[in-house]
N, C-alpha and C positions, 0 to 999 in steps of 0.2 A: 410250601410253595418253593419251586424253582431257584437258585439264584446264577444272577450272571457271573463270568468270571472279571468281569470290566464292571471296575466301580473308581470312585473317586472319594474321598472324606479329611478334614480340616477342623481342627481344635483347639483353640487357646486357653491358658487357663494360668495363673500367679498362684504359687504356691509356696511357700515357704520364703517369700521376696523371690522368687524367682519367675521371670517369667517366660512359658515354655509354648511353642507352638510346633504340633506334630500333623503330619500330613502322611496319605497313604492313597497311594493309585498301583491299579493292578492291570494287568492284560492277561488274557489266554496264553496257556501253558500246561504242557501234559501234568508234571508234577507241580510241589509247592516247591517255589523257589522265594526267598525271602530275602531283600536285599535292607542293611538299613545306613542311615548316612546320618550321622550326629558329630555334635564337636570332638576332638580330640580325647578332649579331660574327660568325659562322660561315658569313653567304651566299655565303661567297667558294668556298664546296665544293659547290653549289647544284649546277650544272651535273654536277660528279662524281658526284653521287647520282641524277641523272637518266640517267645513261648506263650507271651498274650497273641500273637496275629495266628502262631498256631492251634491255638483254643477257636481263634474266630473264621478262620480260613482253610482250606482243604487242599483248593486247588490253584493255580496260578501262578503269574510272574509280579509278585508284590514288590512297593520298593516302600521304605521308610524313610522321609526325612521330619530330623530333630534338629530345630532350634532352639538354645536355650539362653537369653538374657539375664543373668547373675548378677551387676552392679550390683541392683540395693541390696543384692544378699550378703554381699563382700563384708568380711569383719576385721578389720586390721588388728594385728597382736605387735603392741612392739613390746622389743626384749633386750636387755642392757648385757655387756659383753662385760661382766664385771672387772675379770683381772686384767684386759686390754684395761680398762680405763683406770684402775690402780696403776699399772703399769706407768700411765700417761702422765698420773698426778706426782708418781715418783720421780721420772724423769725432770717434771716441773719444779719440785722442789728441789731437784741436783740443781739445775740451772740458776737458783736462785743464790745458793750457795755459791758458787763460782763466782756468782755478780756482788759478790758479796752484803746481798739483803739481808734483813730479817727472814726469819721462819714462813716458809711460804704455803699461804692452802690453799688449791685448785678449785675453781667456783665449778659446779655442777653444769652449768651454761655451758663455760667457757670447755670441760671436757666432750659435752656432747657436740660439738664443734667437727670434734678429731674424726678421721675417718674410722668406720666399722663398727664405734662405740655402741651407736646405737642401729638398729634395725628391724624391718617392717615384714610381717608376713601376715600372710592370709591365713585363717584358722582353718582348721582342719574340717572338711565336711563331713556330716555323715551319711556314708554310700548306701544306705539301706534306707534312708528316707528319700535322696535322690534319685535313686531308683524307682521306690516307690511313687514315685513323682510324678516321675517319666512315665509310667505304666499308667498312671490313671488319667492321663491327658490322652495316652492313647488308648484307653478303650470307651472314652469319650470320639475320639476320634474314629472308631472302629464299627461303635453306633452308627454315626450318620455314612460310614462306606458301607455296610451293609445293610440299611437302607434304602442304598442308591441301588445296590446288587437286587434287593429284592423285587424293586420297582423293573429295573430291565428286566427279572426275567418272570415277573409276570404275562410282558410282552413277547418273550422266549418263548415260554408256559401257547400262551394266544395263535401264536402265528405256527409251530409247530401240533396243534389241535387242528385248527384249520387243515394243517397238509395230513392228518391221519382220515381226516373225512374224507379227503380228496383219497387217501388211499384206498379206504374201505368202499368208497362207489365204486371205483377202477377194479378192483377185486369184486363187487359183485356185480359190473359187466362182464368180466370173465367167465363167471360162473353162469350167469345167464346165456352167454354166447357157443360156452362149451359143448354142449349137449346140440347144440344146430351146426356144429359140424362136423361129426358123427352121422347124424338123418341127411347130411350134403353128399360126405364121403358115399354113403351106401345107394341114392339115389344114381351120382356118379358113375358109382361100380357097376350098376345094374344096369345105366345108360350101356357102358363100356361092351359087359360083356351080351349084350342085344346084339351092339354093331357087330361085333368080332362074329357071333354066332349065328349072323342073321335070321335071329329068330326072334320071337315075341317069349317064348318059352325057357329061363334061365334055371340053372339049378338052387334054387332060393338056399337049402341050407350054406351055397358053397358064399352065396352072397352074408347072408345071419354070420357065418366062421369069420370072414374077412373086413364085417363091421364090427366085429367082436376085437378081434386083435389091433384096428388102428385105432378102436375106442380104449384096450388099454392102452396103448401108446401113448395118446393125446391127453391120457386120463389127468388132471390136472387138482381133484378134489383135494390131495395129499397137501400139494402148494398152498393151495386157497385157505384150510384148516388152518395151516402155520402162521401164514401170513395176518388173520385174524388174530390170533393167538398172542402174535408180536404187538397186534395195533394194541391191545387188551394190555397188555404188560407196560408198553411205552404209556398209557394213558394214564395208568395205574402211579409210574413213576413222577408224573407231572402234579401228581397230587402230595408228594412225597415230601417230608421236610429235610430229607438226609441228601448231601451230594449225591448223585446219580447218573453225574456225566459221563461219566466209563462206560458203566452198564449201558446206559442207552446208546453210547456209542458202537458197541457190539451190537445189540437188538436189530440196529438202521441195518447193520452188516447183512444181518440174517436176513431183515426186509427184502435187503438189494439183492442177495442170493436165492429166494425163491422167488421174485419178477424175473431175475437169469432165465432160470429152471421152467416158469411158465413160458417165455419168450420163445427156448430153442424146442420145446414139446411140441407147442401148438404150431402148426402149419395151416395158418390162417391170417388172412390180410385181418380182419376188422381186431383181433386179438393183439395181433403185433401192435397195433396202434393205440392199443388200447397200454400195454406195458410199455411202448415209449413214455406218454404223458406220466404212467407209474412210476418210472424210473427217474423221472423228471424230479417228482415230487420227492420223491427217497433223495437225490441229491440235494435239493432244496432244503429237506432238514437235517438232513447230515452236518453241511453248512452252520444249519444254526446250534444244533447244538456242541458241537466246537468250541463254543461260547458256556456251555452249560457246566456248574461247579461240579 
């Protein structure tokens, strides 16, 4: 089935004490475009999160945001600046000398006191699990947006069936209609050339010759075949599970290019009006599939 290019999907999930919440809405857009927004420290999985939505998405203007809650994962490492704080105990014990004390030894406390002795970092992460992380929040995430894509374009699928019925009756009033204005035309001609010749007695072959050539003129079957052909293949794609929004995007083209072709042939009220409402309908899903991945 179908899917839409507009979806929406949202994921939370604790993973490693961390906790991560990824989000993903998209709109209509010729190609894929993939936009993603995460913290600063994290672009390093930027790339990874581009290659899962392009496993899951074809077409569109995607955008990604990543937030990610790290407190409880935070592991502090502290680390002792040894020869500063030798340095500090020595100095200690000049001093003491001077004062002329006893032999003096620096309590451990009282060095960790001094500036720079001691200090606190954050351990190191590991980028291949964070990454990993990242990526499985979102194709939890990616789940419930496509979905959401399949659901609309069920309704895509729905309301685009409808306007190919509406085409194929409109095509087979044409096809109906065709052929009775031909037997109009030549009635017509035969009225004409009565008057002109005021006679009852007309040259019938010259009549047969001149309904012949405005019948192929008006001939229209060629259009009608195609135009089938098109609704056949469009209906064919709505059953499709592959993106197919291009293609059909073409197909409508061709649609709307032989109702043209029927339109300027036929010289006929009931016809024309007949490939207005045609035309109608060709735009109508053109429109929707716009939307189609």
């Amino acid at each position: 089935m179908i899917k839409s290019m507009t979806g929406y999907g949202r994921a939370r999930q604790e993973l490693h004490r961390r906790d991560i919440t990824v989000e993903v809405r998209s709109v209509n857009n010729r190609y894929l475009d993939c936009g993603v927004k995460m913290p600063r420290m994290y672009t390093f999985a930027e790339d990874a999160v581009k290659q899962c939505v392009q496993r899951a998405v074809s077409r569109g203007k995607v955008d990604v945001f990543i937030t990610v809650d790290a407190s409880a994962a935070d592991v502090a490492k502290v680390t002792v600046n040894r020869e500063l704080a030798a340095q500090y105990a020595a100095a200690l014990g000049e001093l003491a000398e001077i004062c002329g004390s006893a032999a003096y030894v620096a309590a451990p406390e009282q060095l960790a006191r001094f500036p720079d002795v001691l200090s606190v970092t954050k351990a190191d992460e590991d980028l291949e699990t964070v990454s990993a992380d990242l990526c499985a929040v979102l194709e939890e995430t990616l789940g419930t947006y496509n979905a959401m894509r399949a659901v609309e374009g069920e309704k895509l699928a729905e309301d685009i069936g409808n306007r190919l019925d509406n085409i194929e009756r409109y095509t087979a009033q044409v096809e109906a209609r065709s052929p009775e204005t031909v037997a109009e035309y030549r009635r017509k001609l035969t009225a004409r050339m009565q008057e002109v010749l005021q006679s009852a007695v007309v040259d019938e072959q010259r009549i047969l010759t001149e309904a012949a050539v405005y019948a192929d003129k008006v001939a229209v079957d060629e259009e009608t075949v195609r135009l089938r052909s098109h609704v056949g293949q469009l209906r064919a794609m709505l059953r499709s599970d592959e993106p197919i929004g291009r293609k059909m995007d073409f197909l409508i083209q061709e649609v709307n290019r032989e109702a043209n072709t029927i339109g300027s042939k036929c010289n006929d009220v009931d016809i024309a009006r007949v490939v207005v409402d045609l035309k109608a309908e060709v735009e109508k899903m053109r429109e929707q599939v716009q939307n189609v991945e």
